[in-house]
C-alpha positions in Angstrom: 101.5 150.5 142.4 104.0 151.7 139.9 105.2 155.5 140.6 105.6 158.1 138.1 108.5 158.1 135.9 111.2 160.4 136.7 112.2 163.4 134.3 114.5 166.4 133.9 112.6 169.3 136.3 112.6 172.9 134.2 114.5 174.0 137.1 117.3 172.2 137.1 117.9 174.0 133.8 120.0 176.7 135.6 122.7 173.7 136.3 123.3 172.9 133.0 125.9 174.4 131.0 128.7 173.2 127.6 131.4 171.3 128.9 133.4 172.9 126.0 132.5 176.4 125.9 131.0 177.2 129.4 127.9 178.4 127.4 124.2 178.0 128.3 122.7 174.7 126.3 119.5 175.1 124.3 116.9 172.8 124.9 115.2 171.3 121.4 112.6 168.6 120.2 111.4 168.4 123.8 108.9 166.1 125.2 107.6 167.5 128.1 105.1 166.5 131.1 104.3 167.9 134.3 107.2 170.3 133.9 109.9 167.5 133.0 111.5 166.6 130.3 111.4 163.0 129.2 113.1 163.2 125.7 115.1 165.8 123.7 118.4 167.5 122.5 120.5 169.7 124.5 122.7 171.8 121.9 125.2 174.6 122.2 126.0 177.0 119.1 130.3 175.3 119.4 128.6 172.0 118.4 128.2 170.5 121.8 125.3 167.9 121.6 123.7 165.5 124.3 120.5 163.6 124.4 117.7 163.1 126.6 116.0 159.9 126.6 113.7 158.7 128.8 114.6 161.1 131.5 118.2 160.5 131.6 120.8 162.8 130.3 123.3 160.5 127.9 126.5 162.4 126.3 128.8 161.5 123.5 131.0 160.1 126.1 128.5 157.3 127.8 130.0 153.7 127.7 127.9 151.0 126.9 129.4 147.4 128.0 126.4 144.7 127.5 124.5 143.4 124.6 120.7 144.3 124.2 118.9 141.9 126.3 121.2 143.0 129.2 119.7 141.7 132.6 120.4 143.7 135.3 119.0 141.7 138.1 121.2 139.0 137.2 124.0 140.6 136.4 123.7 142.4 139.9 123.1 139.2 141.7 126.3 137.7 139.9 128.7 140.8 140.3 127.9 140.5 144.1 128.3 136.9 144.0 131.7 137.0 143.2 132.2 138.8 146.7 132.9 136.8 149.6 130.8 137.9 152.5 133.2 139.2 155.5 134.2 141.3 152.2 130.9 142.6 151.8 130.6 143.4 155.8 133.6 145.3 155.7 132.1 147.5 152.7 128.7 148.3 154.3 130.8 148.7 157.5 132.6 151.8 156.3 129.6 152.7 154.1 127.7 153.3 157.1 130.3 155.1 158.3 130.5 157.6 155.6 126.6 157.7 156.1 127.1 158.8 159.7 129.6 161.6 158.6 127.0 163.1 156.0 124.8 163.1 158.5 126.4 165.5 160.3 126.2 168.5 158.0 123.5 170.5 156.5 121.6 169.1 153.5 119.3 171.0 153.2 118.5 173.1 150.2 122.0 171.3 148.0 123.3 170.3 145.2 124.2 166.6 145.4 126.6 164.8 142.6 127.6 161.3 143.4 130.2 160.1 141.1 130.0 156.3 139.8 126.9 155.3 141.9 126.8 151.6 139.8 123.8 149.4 141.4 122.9 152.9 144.1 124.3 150.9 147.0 125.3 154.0 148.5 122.0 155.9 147.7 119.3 153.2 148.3 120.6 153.5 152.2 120.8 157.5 152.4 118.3 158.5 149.9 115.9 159.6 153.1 118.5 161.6 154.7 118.4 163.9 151.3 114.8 164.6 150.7 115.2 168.4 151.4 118.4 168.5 149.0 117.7 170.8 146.2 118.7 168.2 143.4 120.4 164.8 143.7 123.0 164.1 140.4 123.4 160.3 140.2 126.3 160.0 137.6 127.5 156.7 135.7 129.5 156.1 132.8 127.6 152.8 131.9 124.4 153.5 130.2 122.4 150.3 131.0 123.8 150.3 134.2 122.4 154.0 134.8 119.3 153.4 133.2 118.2 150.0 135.3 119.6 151.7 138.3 116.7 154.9 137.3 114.2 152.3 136.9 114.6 150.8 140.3 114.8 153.8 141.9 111.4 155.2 140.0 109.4 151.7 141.7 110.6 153.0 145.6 109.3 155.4 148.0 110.3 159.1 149.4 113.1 159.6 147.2 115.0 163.2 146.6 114.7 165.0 143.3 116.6 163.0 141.5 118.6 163.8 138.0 120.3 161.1 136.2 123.3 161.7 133.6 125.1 159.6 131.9 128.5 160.8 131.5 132.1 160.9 131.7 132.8 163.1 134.9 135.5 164.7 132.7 132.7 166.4 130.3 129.8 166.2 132.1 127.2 168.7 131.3 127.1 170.5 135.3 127.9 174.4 135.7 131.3 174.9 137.4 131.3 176.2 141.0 127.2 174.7 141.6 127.9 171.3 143.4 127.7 171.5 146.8 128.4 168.0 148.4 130.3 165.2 145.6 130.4 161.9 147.1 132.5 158.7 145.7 131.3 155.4 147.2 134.0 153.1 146.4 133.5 154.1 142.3 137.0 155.3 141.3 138.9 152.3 140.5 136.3 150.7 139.1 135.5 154.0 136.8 139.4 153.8 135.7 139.4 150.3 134.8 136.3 151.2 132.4 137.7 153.7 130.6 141.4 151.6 130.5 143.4 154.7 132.0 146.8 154.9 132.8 148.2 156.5 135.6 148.5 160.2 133.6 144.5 160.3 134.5 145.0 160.9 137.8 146.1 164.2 137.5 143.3 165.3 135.8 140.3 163.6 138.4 140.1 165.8 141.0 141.0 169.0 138.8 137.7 167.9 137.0 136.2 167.9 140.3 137.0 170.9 141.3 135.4 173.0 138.6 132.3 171.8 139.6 132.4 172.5 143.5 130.9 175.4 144.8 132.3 177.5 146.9 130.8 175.6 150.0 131.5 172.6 149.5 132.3 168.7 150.8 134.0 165.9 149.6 132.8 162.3 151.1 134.6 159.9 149.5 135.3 156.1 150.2 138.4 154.6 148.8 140.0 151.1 148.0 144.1 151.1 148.0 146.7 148.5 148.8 149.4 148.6 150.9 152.2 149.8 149.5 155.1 147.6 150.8 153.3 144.8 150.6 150.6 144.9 147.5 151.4 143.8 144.4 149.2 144.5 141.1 148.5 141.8 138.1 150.9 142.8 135.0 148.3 143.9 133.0 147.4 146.6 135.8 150.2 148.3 136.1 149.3 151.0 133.7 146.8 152.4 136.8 149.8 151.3 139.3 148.8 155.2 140.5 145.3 154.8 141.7 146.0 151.7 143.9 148.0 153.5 146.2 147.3 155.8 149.2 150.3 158.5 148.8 149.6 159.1 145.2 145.9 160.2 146.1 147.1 162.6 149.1 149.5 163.9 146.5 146.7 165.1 144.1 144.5 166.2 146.9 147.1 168.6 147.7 147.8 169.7 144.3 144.4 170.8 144.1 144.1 172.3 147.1 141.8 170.0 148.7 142.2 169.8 152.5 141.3 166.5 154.1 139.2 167.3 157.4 139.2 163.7 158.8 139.4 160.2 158.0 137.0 158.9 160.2 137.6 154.6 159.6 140.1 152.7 158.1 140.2 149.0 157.6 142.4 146.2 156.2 141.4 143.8 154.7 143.3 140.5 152.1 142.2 140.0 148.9 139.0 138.6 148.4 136.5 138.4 145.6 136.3 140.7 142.2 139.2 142.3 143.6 141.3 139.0 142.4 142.3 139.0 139.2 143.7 142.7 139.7 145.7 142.7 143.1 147.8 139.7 143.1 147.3 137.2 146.3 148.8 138.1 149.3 148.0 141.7 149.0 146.0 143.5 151.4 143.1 145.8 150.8 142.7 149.3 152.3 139.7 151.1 152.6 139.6 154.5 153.8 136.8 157.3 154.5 138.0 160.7 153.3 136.1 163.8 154.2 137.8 166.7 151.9 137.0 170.8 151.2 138.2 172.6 148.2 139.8 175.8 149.7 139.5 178.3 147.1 143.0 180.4 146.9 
């Protein structure tokens, strides 16, 4: 039986605010049911402007990569094609991981943003641990991507409160200081190679970041590097040389005063599947679990 479709709850209002100004957003030609909002305009009096269509919040910023009749079941089934299996393992491996270490803490009654969440690998295996989480922010760049990925997830059972925005995590629409928990499976390589970044960016990711963590907060983040001696990149990579490798990363972390608690799993891996093409062979792939807090100074 086909659920509901899922909307933007009045409540969640109180979360929104201009990425510009820092000003509360207005809320005109609404379409509204059972205290959501399917369609509309969210406007600030600086000129600030995003849309909401079908549920899903879509800014100026939003990427869209495929032609009209995009198909996302086949282009899901051919993206993880291109991934040999012991590949796979090791990601679900370290996925679980991260799962196990979310666990752990209190999510009840929070504010959830996960950055990049693609196809919802991540979420479609944790969703039930986050049913008594006061909102769930699934973020993506890609807006067929985000809105396939809403439609999935709107045809499954016991899910959270879900919101879905489409956005650059750089302006996204969120007040500073409300996110409790941000979690990155895996999505910020693949978010840099979207947008074609250079290195420079990744001074300004985690500052982004931090704006948006509340006092309380946790980081759970997985992330793909190479090793340093030993990997090399494809020419036309070398303009995000920064974001391949582990040192720059703990760098920034510091900058911003973001403590890493633990790194609970680490694994090595060579190059196998989508990852060719960028990392030249003969490289090995690290992933890593990171488990951060912002310590406010």
């Amino acid at each position: 039986m086909k659920k509901e479709k899922v909307g933007i709850p009045f409540d969640f209002f109180q979360y929104l605010e201009c990425p510009k100004c820092g000003k509360n957003l207005l809320l005109n030609d609404a379409e509204v049911k059972n205290s959501c909002i399917f369609e509309g305009k969210l406007n600030c009096e600086c000129g600030y402007e995003a849309n909401i269509i079908d549920g899903i919040i879509y800014t100026s910023s939003s990427v869209k990569r495929f032609e009209e009749d995009f198909d996302y079941v086949n282009f899901k089934k051919n993206y993880v094609g291109k991934i040999e299996s012991k590949f796979t393992s090791k990601i679900y491996t370290i996925g679980r991981q991260l799962f196990d270490e979310i666990k752990k803490e209190d999510r009840n009654d929070k504010v959830i943003l996960e950055f990049g969440v693609g196809f919802g690998t991540f979420f479609s295996h944790a969703k039930n641990e986050f049913l008594e989480s006061k909102f769930y922010i699934l973020n993506d760049i890609d807006s067929d991507i985000i809105k396939a990925t809403k439609s999935y997830f709107e045809n499954t059972e016991e899910n959270p409160r879900i919101i879905y925005i489409c956005s650059d995590i750089r302006n996204i629409p969120i007040k500073k200081h409300s996110v409790d928990y941000f979690i990155n499976f895996f999505s910020m390589m693949e978010y840099f190679l979207y947008l074609n970044s250079t290195n420079d960016y990744l001074e300004y990711y985690y500052k982004d970041i931090v704006d948006l963590l509340a006092e309380d907060n946790m980081l759970f983040e997985l992330h793909m590097f190479i090793e340093k001696y030993k990997g090399k990149l494809e020419k036309d990579f070398l303009t995000i040389e920064k974001f391949f490798f582990e040192d720059n990363l703990l760098d920034e972390l510091e900058k911003n005063d973001i403590e890493v608690l633990r790194k609970p799993l680490r694994t090595v891996t060579d190059v196998i599947g989508d990852v060719k093409g960028i990392v030249k062979e003969g490289s090995n792939i690290i992933m890593e679990s990171f488990i951060s807090k912002h310590i406010k100074k």
